[in-house]
GUMARBA-808964 format. One line per 2 residues: number of its first residue (from 1); their letters; for each residue x, y, z of N, C-alpha, C, O. Coordinates in pm, whole numbers. Example, Ala and Ser with C-alpha at 12.3 -4.5 7.8 and 13.67 -1.06 7.14 Angstrom:
BEGIN
1) as) 1319 -569 780 1230 -450 780 1320 -330 780 1424 -332 846 | 1285 -225 708 1367 -106 714 1290 3 787 1341 114 804
END
This chain:
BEGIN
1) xx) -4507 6573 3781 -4540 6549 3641 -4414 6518 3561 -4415 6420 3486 | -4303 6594 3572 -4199 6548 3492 -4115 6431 3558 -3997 6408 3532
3) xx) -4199 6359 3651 -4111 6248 3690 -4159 6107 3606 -4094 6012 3565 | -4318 6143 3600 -4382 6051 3492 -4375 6050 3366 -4414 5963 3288
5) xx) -4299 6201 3336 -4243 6202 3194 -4114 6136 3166 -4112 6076 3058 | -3996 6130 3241 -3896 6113 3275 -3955 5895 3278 -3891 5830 3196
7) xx) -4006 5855 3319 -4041 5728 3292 -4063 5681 3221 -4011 5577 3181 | -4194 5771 3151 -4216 5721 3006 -4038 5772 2925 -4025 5734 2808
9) xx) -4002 5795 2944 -3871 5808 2847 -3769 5715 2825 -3693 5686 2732 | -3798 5664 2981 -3672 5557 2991 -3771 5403 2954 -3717 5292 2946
11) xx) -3902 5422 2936 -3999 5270 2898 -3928 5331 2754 -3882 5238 2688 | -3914 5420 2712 -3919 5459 2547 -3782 5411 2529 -3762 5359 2419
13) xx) -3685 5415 2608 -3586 5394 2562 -3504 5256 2579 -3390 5236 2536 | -3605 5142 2666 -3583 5014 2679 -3649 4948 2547 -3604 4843 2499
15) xx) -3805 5046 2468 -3851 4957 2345 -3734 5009 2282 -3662 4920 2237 | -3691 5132 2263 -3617 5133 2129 -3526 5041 2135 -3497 4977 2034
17) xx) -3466 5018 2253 -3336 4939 2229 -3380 4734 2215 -3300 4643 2191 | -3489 4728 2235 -3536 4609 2204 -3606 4594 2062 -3646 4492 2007
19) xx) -3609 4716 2021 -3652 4697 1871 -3573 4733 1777 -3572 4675 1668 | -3525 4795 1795 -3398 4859 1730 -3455 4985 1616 -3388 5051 1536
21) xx) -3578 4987 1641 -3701 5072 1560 -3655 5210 1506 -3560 5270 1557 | -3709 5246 1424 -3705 5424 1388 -3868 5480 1435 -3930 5560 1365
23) xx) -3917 5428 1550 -4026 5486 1538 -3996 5621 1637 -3889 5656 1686 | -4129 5684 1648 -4047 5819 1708 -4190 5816 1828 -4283 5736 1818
25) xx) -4179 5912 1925 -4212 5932 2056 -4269 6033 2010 -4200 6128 1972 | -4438 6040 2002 -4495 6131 1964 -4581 6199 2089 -4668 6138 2151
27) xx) -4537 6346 2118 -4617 6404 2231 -4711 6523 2175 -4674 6621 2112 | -4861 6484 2222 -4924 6578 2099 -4984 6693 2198 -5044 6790 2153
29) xx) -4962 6674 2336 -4956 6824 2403 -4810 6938 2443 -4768 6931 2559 | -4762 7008 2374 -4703 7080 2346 -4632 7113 2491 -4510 7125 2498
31) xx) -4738 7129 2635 -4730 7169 2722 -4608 7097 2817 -4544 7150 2909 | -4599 6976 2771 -4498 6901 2854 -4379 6908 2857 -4301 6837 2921
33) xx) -4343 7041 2751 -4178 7100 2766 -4141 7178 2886 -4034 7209 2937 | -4291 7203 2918 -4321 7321 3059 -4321 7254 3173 -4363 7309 3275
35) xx) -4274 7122 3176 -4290 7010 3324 -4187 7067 3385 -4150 7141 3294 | -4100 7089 3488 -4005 7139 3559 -3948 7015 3571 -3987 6909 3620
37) xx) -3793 7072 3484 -3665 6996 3454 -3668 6901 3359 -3564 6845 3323 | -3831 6864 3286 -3833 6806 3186 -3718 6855 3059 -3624 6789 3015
39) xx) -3751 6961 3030 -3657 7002 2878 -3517 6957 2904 -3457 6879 2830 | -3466 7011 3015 -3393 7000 3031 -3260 6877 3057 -3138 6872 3044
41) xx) -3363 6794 3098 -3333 6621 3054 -3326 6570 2905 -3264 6479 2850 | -3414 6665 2861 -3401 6616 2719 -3250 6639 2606 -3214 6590 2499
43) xx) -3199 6736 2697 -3005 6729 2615 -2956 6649 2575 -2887 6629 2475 | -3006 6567 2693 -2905 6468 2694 -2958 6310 2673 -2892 6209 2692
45) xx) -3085 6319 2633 -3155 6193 2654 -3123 6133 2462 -3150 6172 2348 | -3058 6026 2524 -2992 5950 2384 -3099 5943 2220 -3066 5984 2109
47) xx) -3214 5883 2255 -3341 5927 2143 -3361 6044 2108 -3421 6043 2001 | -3339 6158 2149 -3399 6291 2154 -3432 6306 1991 -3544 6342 1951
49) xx) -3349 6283 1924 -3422 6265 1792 -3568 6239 1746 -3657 6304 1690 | -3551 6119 1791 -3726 6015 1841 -3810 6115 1855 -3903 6075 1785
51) xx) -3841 6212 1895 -3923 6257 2004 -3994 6363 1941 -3906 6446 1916 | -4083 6398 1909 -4186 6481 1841 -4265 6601 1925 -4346 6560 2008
53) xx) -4253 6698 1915 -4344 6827 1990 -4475 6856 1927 -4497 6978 1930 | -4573 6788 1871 -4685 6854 1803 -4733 6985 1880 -4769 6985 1998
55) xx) -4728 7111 1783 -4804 7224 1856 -4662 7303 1941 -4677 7402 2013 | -4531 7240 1919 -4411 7323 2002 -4389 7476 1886 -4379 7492 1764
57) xx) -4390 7545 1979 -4358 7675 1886 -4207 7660 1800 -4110 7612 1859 | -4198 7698 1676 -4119 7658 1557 -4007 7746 1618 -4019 7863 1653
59) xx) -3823 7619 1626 -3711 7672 1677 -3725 7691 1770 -3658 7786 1810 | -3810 7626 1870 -3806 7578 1960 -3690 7466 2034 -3733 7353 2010
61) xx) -3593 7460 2094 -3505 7357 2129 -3437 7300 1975 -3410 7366 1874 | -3424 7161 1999 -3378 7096 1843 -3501 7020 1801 -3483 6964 1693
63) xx) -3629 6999 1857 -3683 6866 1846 -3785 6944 1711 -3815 7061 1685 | -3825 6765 1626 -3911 6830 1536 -4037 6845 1598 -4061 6802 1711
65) xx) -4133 6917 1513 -4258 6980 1487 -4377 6916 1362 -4355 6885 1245 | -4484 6914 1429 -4562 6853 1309 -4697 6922 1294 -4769 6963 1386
67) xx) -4718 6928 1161 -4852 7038 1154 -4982 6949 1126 -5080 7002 1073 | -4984 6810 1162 -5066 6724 1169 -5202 6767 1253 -5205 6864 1328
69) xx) -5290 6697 1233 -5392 6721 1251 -5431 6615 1387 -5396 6498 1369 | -5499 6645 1520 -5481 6515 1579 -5534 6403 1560 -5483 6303 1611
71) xx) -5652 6395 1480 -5694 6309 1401 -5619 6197 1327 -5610 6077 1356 | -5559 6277 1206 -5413 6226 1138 -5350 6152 1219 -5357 6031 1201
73) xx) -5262 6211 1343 -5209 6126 1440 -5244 6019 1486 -5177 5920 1458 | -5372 6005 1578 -5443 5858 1612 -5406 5792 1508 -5318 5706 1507
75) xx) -5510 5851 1360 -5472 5732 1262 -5352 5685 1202 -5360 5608 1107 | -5290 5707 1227 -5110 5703 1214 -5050 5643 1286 -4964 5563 1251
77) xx) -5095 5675 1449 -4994 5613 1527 -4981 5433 1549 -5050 5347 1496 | -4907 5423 1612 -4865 5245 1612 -4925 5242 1761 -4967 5135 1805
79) xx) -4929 5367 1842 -5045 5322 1990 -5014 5455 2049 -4920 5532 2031 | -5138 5461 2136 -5171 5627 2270 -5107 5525 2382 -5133 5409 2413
81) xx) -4992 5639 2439 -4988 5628 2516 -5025 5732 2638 -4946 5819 2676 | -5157 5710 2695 -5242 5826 2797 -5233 5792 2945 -5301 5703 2996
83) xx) -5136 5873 3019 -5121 5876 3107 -5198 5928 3214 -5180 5896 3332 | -5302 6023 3167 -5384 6076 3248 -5494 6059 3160 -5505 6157 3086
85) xx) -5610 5941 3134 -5683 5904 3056 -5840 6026 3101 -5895 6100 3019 | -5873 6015 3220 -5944 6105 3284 -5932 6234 3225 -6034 6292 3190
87) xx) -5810 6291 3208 -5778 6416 3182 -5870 6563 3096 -5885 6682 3121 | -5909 6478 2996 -6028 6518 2868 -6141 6503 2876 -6224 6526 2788
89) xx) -6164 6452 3009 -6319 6386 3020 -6348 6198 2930 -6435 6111 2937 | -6266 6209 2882 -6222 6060 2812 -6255 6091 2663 -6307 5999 2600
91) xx) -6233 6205 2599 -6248 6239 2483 -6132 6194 2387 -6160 6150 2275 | -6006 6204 2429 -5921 6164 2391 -5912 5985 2352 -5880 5925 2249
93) xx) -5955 5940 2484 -5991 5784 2508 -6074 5771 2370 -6015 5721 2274 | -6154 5797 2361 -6303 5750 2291 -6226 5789 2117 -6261 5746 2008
95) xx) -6130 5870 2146 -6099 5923 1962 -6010 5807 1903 -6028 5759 1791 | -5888 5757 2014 -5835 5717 2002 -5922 5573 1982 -5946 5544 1865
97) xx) -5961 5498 2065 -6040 5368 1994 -6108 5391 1856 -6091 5308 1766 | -6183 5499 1836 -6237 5585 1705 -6135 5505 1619 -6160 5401 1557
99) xx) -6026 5564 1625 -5890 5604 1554 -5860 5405 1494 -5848 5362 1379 | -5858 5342 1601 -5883 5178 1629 -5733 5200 1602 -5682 5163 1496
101) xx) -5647 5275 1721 -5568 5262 1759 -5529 5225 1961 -5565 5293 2057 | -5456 5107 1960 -5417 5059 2095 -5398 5159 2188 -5349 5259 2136
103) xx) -5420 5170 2321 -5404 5266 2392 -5355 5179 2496 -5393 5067 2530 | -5249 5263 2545 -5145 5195 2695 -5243 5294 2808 -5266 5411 2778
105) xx) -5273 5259 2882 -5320 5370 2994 -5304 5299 3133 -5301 5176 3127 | -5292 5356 3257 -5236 5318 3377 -5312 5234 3470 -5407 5272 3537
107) xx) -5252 5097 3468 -5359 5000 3549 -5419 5015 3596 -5522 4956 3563 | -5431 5102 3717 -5478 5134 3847 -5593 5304 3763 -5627 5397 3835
109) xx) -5613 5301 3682 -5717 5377 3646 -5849 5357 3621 -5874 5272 3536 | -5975 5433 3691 -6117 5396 3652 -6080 5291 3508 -6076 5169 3497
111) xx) -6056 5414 3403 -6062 5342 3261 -6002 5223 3287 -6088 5136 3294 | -5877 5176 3308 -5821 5032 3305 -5918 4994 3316 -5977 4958 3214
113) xx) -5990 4982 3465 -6075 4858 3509 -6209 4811 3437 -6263 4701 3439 | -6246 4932 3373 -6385 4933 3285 -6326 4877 3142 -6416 4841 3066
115) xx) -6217 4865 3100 -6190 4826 2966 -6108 4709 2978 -6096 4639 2877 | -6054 4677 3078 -5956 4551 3063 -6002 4485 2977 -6118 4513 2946
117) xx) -5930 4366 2899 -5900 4345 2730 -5915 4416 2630 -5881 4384 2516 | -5970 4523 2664 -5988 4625 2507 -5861 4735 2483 -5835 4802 2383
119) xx) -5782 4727 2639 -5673 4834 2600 -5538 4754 2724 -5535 4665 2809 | -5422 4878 2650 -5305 4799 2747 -5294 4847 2892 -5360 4949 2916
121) xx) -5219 4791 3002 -5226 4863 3136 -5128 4835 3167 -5094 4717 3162 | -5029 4949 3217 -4943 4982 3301 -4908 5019 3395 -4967 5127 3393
123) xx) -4847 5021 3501 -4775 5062 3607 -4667 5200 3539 -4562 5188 3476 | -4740 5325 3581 -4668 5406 3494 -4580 5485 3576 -4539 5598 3550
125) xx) -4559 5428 3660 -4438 5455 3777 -4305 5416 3748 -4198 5476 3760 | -4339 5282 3699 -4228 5165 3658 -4199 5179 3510 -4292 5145 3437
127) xx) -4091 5220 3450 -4048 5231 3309 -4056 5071 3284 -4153 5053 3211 | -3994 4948 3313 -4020 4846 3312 -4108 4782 3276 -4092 4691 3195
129) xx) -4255 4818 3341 -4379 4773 3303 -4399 4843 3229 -4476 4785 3153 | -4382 4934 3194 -4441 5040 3096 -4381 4984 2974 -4453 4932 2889
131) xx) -4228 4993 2958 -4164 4939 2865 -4206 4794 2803 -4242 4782 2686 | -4196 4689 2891 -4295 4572 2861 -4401 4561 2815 -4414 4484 2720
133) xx) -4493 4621 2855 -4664 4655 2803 -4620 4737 2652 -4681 4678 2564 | -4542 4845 2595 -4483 4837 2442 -4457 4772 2383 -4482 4781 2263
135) xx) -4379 4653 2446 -4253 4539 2382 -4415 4429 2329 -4448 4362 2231 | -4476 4465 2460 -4602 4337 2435 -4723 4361 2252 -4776 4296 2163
137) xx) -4696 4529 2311 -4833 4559 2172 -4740 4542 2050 -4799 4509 1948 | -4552 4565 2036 -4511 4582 1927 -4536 4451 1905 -4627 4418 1828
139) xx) -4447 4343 1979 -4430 4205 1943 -4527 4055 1892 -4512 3957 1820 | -4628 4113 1980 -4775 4054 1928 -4882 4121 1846 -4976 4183 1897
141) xx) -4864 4106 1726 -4992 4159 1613 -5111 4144 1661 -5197 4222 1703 | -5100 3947 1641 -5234 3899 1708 -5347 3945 1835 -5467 3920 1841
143) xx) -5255 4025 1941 -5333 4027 2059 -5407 4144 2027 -5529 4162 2032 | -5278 4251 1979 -5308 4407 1915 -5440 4435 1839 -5526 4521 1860
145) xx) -5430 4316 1722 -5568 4318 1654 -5696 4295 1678 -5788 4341 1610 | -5717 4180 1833 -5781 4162 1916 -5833 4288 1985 -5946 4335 1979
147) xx) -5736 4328 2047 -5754 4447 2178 -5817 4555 2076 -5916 4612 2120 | -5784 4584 1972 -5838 4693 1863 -5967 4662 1823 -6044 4757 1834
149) xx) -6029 4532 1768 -6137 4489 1764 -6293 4489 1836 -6414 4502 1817 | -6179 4464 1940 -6271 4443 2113 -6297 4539 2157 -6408 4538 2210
151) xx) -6230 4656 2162 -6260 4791 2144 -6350 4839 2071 -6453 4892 2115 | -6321 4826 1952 -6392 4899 1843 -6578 4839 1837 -6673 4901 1789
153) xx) -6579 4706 1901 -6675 4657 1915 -6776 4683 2058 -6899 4681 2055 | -6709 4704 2159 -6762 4748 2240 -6781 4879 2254 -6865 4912 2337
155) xx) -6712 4981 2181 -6752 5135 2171 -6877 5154 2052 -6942 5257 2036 | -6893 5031 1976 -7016 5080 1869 -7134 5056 1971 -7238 5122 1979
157) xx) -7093 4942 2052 -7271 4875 2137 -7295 5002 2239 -7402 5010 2299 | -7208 5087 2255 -7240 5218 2390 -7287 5331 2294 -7258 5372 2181
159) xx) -7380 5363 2401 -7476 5493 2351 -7340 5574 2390 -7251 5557 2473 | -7371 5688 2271 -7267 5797 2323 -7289 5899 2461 -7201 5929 2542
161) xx) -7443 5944 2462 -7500 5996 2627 -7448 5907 2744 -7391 5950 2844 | -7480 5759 2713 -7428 5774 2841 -7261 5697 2848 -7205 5652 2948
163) xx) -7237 5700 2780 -7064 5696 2770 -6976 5804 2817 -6865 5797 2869 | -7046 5901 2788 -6991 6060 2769 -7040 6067 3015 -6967 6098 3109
165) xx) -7175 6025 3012 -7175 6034 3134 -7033 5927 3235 -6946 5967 3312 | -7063 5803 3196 -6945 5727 3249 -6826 5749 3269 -6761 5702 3362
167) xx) -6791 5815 3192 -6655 5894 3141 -6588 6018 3211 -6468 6044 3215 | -6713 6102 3276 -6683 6205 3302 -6767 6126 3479 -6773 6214 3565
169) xx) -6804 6033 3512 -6776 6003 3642 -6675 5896 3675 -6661 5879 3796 | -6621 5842 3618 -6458 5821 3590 -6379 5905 3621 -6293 5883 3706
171) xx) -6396 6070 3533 -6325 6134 3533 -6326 6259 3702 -6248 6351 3726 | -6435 6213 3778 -6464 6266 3873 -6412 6174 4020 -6395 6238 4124
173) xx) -6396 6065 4019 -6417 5970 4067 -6287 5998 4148 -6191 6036 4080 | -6263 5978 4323 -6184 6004 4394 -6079 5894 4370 -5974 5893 4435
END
């Protein structure tokens, strides 16, 4: 787990340096300070600023804290990036399009294959692709507004029963 964290860090740290951005690296499960050797990378990891703990117990390390709501967040953010989309049963998935915010999630996932054009896909092995698939949602509005649309349009035409079923045999699925 903290090797896929450790990726997403270094995709985070090829957009920043291609954008030159103040945006920040928002992690809204708290739990991923607990990855083994994760924190501990984080000393020294040049953004560490960037990087947000929603839900980290206060004076915790140096990083900030936010008493946001996760709601708030979706609607806030500039994109989910869900590495384990399955994870929630796809609750998270479904808030976040809600939210009609972009979601990066990992090519090779049930979800990818059931949503291709409605969301982004990565190789989340590869900081590279990962990083690229960012560079792609920052740099193109046009596609972004598309992929958000196309989403938002295909989650109104699904019954929620059986979405909620699809989702959770997705989320079962070997």
């Amino acid at each position: 787990h903290a090797e896929d964290l450790l990726v997403l860090l270094k995709a985070f740290s090829l957009f920043k340096k291609w954008t030159k951005s103040h945006m920040k690296l928002v992690f809204a499960e708290p739990q991923v300070l607990k990855a083994k050797g994760f924190a501990e990378k984080l000393d020294t990891y040049k953004y560490r600023e960037d990087l947000v703990f929603v839900g980290a117990p206060q004076g915790s390390r140096q990083f900030s804290h936010s008493g946001f709501a996760p709601a708030d967040l979706l609607a806030a953010a500039y994109a989910v990036i869900m590495p384990q989309p399955a994870s929630s049963a796809g609750l998270g998935f479904v808030a976040a399009l809600r939210a009609a915010t972009p979601l990066l999630i990992p090519e090779n996932s049930a979800f990818g294959e059931q949503w291709v054009g409605h969301v982004y896909a990565a190789n989340f092995s590869d900081a590279n692709s990962l990083g690229a698939q960012l560079q792609l949602l920052y740099r193109n509005e046009k596609l972004r507004g598309e992929r958000v649309a196309a989403a938002a349009a295909r989650l109104a035409a699904i019954d929620p029963h059986q979405h909620a079923l699809a989702f959770l045999a997705a989320a079962t699925a070997p």
